[in-house]
SEKE-988612 format. One record per residue (C-alpha): residue number from 1; residue in three letters; chain; x, z, y. Coordinates in steps of 0.02 Angstrom, whole numbers. Example, Ala and Ser with C-alpha at 12.3 -4.5 7.8 and 13.67 -1.06 7.14 Angstrom:
<pts>
+-----+-----+---+--------+--------+--------+
|   k |   r | c |     xx |     zz |     yy |
+-----+-----+---+--------+--------+--------+
|   1 | ala | A |    615 |    390 |   -225 |
|   2 | ser | A |    684 |    357 |    -53 |
+-----+-----+---+--------+--------+--------+
</pts>
This chain:
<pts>
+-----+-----+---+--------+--------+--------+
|   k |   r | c |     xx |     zz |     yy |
+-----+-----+---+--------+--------+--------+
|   1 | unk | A |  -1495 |    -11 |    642 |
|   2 | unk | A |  -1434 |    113 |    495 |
|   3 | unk | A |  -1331 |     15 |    348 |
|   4 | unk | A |  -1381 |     59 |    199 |
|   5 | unk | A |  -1248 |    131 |    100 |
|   6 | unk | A |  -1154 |      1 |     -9 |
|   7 | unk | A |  -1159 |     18 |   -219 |
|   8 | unk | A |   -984 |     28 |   -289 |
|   9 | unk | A |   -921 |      9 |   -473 |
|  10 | unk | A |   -772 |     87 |   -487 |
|  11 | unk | A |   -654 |     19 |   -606 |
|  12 | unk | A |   -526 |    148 |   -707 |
|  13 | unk | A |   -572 |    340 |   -678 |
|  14 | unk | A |   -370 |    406 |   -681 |
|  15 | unk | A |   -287 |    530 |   -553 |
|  16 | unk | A |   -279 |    386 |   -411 |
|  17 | unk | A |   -465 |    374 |   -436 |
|  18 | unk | A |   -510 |    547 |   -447 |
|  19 | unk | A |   -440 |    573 |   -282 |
|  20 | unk | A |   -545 |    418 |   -201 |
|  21 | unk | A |   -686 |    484 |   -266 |
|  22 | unk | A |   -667 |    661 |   -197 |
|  23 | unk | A |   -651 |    551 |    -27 |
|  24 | unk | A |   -834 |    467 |    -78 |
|  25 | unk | A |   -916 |    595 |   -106 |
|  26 | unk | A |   -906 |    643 |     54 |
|  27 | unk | A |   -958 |    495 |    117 |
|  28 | unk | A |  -1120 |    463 |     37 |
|  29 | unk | A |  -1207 |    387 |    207 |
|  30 | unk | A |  -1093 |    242 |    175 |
|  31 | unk | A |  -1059 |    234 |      5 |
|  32 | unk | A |  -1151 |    251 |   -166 |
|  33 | unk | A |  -1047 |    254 |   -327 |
|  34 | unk | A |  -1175 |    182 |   -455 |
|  35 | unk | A |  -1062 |    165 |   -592 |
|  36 | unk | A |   -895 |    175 |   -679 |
|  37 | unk | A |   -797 |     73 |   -802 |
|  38 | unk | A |   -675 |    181 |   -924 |
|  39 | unk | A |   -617 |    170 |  -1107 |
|  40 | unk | A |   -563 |    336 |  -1093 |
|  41 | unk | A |   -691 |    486 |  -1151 |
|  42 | unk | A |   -561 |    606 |  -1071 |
|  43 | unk | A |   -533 |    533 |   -904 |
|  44 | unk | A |   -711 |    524 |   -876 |
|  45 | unk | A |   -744 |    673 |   -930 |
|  46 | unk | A |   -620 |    739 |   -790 |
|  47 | unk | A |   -694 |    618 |   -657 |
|  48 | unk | A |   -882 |    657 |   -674 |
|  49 | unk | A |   -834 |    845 |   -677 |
|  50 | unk | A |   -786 |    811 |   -488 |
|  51 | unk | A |   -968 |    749 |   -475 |
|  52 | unk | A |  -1022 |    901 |   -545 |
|  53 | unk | A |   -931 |   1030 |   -429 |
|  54 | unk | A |  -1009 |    919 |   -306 |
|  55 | unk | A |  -1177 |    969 |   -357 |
|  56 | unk | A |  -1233 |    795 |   -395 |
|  57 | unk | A |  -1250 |    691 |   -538 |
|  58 | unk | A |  -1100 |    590 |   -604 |
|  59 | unk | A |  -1136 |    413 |   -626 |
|  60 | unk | A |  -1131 |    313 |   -786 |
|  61 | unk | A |   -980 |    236 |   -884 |
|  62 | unk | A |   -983 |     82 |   -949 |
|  63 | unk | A |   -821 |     65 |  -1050 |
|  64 | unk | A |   -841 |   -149 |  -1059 |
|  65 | unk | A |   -859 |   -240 |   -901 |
|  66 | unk | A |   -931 |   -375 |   -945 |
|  67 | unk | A |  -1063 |   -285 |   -992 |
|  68 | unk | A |  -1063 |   -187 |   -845 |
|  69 | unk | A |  -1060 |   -336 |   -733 |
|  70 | unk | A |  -1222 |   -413 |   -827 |
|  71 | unk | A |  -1308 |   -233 |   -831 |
|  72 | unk | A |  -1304 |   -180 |   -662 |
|  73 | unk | A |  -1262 |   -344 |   -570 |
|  74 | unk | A |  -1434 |   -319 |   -464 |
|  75 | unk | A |  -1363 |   -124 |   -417 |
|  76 | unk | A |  -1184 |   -171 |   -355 |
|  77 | unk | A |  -1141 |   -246 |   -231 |
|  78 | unk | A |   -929 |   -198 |   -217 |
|  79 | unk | A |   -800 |   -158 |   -335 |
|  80 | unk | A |   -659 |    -35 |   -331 |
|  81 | unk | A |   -510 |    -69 |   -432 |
|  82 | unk | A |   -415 |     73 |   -484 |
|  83 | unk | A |   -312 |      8 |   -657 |
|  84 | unk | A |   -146 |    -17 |   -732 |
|  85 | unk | A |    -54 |   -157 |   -677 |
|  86 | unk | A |    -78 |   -277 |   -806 |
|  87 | unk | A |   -276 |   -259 |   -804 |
|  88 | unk | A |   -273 |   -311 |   -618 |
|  89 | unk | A |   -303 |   -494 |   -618 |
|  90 | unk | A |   -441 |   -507 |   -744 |
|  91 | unk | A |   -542 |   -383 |   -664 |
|  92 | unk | A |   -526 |   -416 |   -497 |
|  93 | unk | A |   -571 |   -606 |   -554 |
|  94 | unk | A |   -719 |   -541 |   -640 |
|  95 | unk | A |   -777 |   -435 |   -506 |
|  96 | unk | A |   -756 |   -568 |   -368 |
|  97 | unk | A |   -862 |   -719 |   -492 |
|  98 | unk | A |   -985 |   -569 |   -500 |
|  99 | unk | A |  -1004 |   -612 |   -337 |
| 100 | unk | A |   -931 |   -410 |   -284 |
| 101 | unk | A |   -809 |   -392 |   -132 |
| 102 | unk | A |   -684 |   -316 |   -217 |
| 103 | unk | A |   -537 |   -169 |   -157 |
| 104 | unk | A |   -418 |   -166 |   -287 |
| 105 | unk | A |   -252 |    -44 |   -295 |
| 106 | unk | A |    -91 |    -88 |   -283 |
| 107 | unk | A |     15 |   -193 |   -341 |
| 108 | unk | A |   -101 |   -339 |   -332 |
| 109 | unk | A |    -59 |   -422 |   -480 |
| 110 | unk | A |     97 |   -446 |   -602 |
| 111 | unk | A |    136 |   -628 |   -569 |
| 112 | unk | A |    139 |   -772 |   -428 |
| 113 | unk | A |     36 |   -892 |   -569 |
| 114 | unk | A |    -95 |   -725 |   -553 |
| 115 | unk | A |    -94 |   -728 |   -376 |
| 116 | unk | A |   -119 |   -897 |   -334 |
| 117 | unk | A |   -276 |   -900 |   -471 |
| 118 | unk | A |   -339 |   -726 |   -375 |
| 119 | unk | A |   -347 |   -824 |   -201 |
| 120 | unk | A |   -431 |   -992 |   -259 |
| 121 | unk | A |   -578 |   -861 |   -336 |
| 122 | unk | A |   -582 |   -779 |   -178 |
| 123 | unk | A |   -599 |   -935 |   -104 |
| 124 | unk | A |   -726 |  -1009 |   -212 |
| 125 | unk | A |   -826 |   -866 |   -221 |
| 126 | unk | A |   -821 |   -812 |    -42 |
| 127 | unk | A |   -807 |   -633 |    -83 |
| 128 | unk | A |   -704 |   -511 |     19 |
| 129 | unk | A |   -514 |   -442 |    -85 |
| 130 | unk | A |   -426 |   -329 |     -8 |
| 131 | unk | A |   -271 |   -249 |    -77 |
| 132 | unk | A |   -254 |    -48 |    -64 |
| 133 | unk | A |    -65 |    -52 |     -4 |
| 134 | unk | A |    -46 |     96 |    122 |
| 135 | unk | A |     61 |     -3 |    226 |
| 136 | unk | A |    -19 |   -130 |    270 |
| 137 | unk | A |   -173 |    -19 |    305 |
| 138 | unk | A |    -88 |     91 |    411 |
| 139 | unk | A |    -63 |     82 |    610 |
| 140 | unk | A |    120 |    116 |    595 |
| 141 | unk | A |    145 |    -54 |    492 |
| 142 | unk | A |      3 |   -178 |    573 |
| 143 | unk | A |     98 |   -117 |    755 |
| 144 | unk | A |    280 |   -159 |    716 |
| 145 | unk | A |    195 |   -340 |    623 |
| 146 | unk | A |     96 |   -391 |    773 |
| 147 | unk | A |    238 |   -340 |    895 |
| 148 | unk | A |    363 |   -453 |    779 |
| 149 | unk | A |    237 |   -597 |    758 |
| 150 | unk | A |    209 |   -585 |    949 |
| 151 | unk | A |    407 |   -607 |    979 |
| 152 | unk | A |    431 |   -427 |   1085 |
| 153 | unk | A |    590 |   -394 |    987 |
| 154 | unk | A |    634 |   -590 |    962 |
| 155 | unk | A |    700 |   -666 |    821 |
| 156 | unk | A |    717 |   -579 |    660 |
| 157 | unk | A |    907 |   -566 |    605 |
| 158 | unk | A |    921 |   -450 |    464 |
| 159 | unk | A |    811 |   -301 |    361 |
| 160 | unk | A |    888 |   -176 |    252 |
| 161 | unk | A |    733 |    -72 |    145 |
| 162 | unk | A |    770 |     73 |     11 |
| 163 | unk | A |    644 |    189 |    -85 |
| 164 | unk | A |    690 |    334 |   -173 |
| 165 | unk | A |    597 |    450 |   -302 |
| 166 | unk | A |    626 |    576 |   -461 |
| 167 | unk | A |    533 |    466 |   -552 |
| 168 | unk | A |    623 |    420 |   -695 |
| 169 | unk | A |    579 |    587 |   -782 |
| 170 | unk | A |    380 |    611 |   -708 |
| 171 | unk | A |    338 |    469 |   -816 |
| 172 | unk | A |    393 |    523 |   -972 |
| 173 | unk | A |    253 |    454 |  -1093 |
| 174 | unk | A |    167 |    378 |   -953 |
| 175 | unk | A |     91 |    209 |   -956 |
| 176 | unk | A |    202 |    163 |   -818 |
| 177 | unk | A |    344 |    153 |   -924 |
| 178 | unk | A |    256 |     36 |  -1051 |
| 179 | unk | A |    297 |   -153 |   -974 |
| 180 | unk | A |    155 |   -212 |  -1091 |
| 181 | unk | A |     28 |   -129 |   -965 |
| 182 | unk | A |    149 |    -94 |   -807 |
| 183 | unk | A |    238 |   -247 |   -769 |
| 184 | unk | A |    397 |   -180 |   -737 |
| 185 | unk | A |    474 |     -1 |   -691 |
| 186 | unk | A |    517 |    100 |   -530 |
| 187 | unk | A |    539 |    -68 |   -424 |
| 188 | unk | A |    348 |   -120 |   -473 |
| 189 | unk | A |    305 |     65 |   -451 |
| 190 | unk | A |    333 |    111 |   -295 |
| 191 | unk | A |    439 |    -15 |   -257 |
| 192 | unk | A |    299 |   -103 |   -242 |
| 193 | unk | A |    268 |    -29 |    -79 |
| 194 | unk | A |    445 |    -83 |     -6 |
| 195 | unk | A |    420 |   -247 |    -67 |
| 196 | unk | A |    243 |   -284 |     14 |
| 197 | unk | A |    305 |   -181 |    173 |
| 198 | unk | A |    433 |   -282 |    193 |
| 199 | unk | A |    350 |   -442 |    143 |
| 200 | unk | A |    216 |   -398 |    252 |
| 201 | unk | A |    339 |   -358 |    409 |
| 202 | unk | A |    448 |   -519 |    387 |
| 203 | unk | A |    285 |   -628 |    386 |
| 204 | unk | A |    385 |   -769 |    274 |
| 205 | unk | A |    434 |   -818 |    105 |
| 206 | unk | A |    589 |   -793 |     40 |
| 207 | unk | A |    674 |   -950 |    -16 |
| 208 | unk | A |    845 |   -873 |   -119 |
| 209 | unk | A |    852 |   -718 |   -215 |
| 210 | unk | A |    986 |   -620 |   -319 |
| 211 | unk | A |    951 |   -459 |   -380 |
| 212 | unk | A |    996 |   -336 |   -514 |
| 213 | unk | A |    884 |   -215 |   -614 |
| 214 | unk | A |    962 |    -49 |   -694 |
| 215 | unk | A |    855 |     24 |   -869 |
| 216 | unk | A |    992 |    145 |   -888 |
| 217 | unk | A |    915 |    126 |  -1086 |
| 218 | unk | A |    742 |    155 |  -1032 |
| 219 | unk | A |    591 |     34 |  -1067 |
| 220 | unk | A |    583 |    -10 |   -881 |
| 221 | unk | A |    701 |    -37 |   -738 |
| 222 | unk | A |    739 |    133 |   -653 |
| 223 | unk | A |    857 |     59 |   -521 |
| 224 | unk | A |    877 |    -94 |   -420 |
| 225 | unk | A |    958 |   -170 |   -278 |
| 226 | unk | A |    899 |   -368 |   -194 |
| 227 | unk | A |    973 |   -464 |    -70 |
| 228 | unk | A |    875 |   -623 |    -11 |
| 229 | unk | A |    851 |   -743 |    117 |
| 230 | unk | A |    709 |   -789 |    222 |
| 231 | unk | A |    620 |   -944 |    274 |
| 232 | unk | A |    711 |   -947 |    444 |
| 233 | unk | A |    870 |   -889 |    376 |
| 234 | unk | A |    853 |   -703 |    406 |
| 235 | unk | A |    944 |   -593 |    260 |
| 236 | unk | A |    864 |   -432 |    180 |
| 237 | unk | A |    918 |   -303 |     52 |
| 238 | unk | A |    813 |   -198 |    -32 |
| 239 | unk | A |    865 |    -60 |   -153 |
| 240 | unk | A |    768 |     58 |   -251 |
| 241 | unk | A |    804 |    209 |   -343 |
| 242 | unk | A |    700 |    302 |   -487 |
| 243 | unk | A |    828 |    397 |   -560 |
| 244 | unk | A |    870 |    547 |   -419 |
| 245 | unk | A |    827 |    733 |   -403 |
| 246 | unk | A |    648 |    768 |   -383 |
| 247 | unk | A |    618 |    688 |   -199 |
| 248 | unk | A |    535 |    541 |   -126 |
| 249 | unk | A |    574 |    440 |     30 |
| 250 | unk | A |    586 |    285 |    101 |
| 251 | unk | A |    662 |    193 |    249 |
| 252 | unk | A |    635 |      5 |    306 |
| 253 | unk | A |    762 |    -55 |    459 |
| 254 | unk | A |    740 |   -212 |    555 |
| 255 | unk | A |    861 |   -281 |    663 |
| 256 | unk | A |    790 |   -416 |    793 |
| 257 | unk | A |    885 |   -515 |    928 |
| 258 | unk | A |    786 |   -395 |   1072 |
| 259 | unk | A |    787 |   -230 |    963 |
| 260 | unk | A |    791 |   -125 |    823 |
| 261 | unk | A |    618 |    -86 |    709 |
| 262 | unk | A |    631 |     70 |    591 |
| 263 | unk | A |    474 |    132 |    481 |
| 264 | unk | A |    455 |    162 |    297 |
| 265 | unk | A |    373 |     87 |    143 |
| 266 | unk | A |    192 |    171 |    166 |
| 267 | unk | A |    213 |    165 |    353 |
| 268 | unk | A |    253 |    355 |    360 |
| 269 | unk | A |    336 |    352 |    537 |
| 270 | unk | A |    372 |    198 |    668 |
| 271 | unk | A |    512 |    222 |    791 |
| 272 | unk | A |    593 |     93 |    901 |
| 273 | unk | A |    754 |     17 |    986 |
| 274 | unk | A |    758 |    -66 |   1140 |
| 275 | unk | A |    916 |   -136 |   1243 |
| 276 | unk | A |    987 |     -4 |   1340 |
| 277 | unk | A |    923 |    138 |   1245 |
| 278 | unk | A |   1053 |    241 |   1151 |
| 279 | unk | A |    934 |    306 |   1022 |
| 280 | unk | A |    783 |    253 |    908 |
| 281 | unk | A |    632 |    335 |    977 |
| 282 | unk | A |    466 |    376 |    880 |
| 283 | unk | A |    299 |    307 |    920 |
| 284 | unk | A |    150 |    406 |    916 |
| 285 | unk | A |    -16 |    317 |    855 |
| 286 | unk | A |   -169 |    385 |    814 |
| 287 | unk | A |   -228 |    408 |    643 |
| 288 | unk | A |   -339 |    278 |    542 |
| 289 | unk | A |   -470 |    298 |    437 |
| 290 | unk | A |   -425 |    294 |    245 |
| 291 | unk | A |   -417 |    163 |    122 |
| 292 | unk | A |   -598 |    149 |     78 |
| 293 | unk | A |   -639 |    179 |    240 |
| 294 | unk | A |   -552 |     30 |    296 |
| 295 | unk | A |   -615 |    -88 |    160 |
| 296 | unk | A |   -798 |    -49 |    236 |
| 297 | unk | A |   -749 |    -79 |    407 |
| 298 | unk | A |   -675 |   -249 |    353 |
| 299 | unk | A |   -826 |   -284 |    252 |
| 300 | unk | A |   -940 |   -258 |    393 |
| 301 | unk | A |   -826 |   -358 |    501 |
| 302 | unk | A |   -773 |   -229 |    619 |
| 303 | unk | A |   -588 |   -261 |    557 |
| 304 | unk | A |   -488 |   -410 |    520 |
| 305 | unk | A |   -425 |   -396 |    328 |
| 306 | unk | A |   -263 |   -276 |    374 |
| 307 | unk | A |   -197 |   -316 |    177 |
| 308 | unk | A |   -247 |   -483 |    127 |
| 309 | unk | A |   -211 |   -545 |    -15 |
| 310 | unk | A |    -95 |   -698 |     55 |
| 311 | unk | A |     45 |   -543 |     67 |
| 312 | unk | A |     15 |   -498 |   -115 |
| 313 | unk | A |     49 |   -673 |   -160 |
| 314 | unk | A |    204 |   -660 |    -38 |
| 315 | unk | A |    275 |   -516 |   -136 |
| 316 | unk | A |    234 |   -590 |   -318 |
| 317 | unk | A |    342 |   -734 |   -287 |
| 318 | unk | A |    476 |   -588 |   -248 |
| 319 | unk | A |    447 |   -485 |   -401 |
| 320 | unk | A |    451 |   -658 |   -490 |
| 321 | unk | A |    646 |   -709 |   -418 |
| 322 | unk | A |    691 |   -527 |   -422 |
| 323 | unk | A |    664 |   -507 |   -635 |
| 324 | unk | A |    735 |   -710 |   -660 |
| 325 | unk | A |    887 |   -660 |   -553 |
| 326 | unk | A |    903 |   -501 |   -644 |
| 327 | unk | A |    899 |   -571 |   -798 |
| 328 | unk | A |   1045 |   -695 |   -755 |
| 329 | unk | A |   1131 |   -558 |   -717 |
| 330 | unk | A |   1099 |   -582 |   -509 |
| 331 | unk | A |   1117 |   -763 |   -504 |
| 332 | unk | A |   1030 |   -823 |   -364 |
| 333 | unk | A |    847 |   -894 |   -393 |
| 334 | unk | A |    797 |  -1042 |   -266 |
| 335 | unk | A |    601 |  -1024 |   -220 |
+-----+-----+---+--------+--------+--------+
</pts>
């Protein structure tokens, strides 16, 4: 039997949202955007001219929603989150008590007090969140996690993470480097991305944390190096860098008692170690669908939730040590 296509409100029409809905549109036997939610007369003017290359008629904006919510709560029936940081937990609370299943961008939310909130309404509500983190919703990632929750490569002993990116002077004047609306700088940017890989790939909590965050006399942190301990004693370092040429890159190792893990923050590549072998060698997996594409597939139970939001919770507590230890100047933080 044909599904009819599901009714999406997307939430914030900016460049991350623009380029989901180019992916949409093409994808209209699955998926009908009914309406979007912007404050902005500009960006929606740019998103519904998309719509209009397209040949087909943009949908509505609805600026408040609440209102939206009440107004079109009988055509919707999912929600696509696509908003500054800050803006996250509200509306992906609202969305879920609207009774919407809900994909919302990265990084979940700002806080672990957020998080925790965001999973009792999922649970109340019953409603489907998934998190938009391309690591976690790529193959690369969910293969080295199952092979490390399945013991192939044994026991966990160390992971060293970095991320790297010319960022500190592409967001000159952007909302990202307001803290009001961001929740931090390069390391809640995309550092967010090492942090939930990694989070998501050590399958724990960490339990000690000392960190230091670098402004270099800029409203956000630009650079930043962890170290931390895991659960079962493993140690990780993490360090993140905003202020370099114009470049981007990542690298995540793990080392493990039967062999050596290396991949990066958006699960880019996946190569392993294994005794005996003199070199790393890359794994070849086929491609997945996208990030929407995924979200249905989870939605119509075809896939179990790949980026739940039990990892985003996971990595809040993180970005909650990593600022407190920062602050004190790196003294440790117990969790």
């Amino acid at each position: 039997m044909t599904q009819s296509p599901v009714r999406v409100a997307m939430i914030g029409c900016g460049g991350m949202a623009r380029g989901h809905a180019r992916k949409m549109l093409t994808q209209q036997d699955t998926t009908q955007i009914v309406v979007v939610c912007e404050p902005s007369p500009e960006a929606y003017a740019a998103y519904a001219q998309i719509f209009t290359d397209a040949g087909v008629a943009a949908p509505p904006n609805e600026p408040d929603l609440s209102k939206l919510l009440h107004e079109y709560k009988d055509q919707i029936n999912t929600a696509f989150i696509i908003t500054p940081h800050a803006y996250h937990f509200e509306q992906a609370q609202a969305c879920l008590e609207a009774g919407l299943d809900t994909l919302l961008e990265k990084p979940m939310v700002i806080t672990a007090d957020e998080a925790k909130r965001l999973i009792e309404t999922r649970d109340r509500t019953g409603k489907l969140l998934v998190i938009a983190f391309n690591g976690s919703l790529s193959a690369q990632i969910r293969t080295a996690a199952k092979m490390l929750r399945e013991g192939d490569f044994g026991e966990i002993m160390t992971i060293t993470a970095s991320v790297w990116e010319g960022w500190q002077h592409d967001k000159v004047g952007h909302w990202k480097k307001d803290p009001a609306i961001s929740g931090g700088g390069f390391m809640f940017d995309t550092g967010a991305h090492m942090m939930n890989t990694v989070s998501d790939l050590a399958g724990e909590d960490f339990v000690q944390v000392g960190a230091w965050l670098n402004t270099h006399g800029d409203t956000v942190d630009l650079d930043g190096v962890v170290m931390g301990r895991l659960a079962s004693g493993a140690l990780v370092t993490l360090m993140a860098c905003g202020t370099t040429i114009k470049s981007i890159g990542s690298d995540v190792k793990i080392f493990c008692t039967k062999g050596i893990i290396r991949t990066g923050v958006w699960g880019e590549f996946l190569e392993f170690q294994r005794p005996g072998e003199k070199s790393l060698t890359p794994v070849q997996l086929p491609a997945v669908p996208g990030v929407w594409e995924q979200f249905l597939a989870v939605r119509n139970g075809t896939l179990q939730n790949p980026s739940p939001p039990e990892i985003g919770l996971r990595m809040a507590k993180l970005w909650d040590a990593i600022q407190l230890s920062s602050q004190q100047n790196g003294a440790l933080v117990n969790l």
